[in-house]
Every structure is written in C-alpha cells, then in structure tokens.
C-alpha positions as MATLAB code, in Angstrom:
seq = 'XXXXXXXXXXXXXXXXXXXXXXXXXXXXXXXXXXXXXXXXXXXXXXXXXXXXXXXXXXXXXXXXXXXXXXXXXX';
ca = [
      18.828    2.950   12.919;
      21.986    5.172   12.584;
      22.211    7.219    9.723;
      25.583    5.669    8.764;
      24.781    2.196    9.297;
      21.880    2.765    7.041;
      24.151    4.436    4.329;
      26.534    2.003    4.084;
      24.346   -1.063    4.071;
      21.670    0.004    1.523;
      21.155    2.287   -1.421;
      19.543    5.586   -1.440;
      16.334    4.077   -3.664;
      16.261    1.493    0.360;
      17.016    5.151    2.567;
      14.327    6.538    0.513;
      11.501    3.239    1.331;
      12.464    3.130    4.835;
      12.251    6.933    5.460;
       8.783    6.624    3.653;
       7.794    3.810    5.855;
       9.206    5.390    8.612;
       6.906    8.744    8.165;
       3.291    6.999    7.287;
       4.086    4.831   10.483;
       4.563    8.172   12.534;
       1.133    9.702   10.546;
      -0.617    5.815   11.739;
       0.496    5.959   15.241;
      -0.720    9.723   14.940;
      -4.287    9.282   13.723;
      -5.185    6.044   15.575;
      -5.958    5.437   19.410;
      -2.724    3.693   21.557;
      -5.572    0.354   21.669;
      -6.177    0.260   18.017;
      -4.049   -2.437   16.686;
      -2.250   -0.325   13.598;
      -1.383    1.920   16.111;
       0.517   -0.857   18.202;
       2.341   -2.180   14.727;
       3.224    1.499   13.687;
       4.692    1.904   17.184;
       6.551   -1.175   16.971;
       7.887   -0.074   13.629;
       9.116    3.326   15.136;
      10.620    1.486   17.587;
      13.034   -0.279   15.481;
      13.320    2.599   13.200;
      14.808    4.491   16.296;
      16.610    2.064   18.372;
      20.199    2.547   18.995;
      22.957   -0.096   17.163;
      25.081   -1.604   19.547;
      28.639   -2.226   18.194;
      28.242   -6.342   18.369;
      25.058   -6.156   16.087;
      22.448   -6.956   18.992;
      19.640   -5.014   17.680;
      19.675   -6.102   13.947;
      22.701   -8.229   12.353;
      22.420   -6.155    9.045;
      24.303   -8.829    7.039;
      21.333  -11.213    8.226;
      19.106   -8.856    6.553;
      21.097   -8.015    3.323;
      20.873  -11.879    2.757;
      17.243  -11.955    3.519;
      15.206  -13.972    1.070;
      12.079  -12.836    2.397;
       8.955  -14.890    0.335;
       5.707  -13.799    0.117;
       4.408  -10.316   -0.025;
       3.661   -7.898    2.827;
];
C-alpha cells in the first residue's frame, strides 16, 4: 500500500498495526520453508502489503474496508 493512501485513510495507532504486521510477516516468511503453510500466508500478506494502488481502487476499495464490520476474531 502507498504510504499516502495509508495516511489518509487510517490513524497512526492503524500505520503502527499494519507496519507491525507487516514486519513479523517478513520475520515468518523468513524463518519458515517456501512449503510450510505460514510461510505461504505471510507471503500472501506481503503481497498485499506491497502491491501497487491503481487510481480506480482495483487492488483494495479502501472505503469498503473503512466500513468493514469484520465479526469474529482472527
């Protein structure tokens, strides 16, 4: 995600999670083989972490997530 996008659209307490999230994902993917499943999630989070933002929202609608009601716990 684009620094800016990121800025605008959350706080810095959300900058500060997703940075966190984004480094123990990069210390997973480090540690484990490419086969071991938590390596494959912590790639797949990188992957989103770094993917460009096109300017017609195809990679994440960020309203969409602002709105999220997510239930549960992960």
């Amino acid at each position: 995600m684009t620094t800016q996008v990121v800025h605008r659209v959350f706080g810095p307490k959300q900058v500060r999670q997703f940075r966190e999230v984004y480094e123990r994902a990069r210390v997973v993917e480090a540690t484990y083989p490419d086969s071991h499943i938590a390596s494959k999630a912590a790639k797949r989070l990188i992957e989103a972490f770094e993917a460009e933002i096109q300017t017609d929202g195809t990679v994440l609608d960020f309203q969409q997530l602002c709105e999220a009601n997510p239930l549960g716990t992960a």
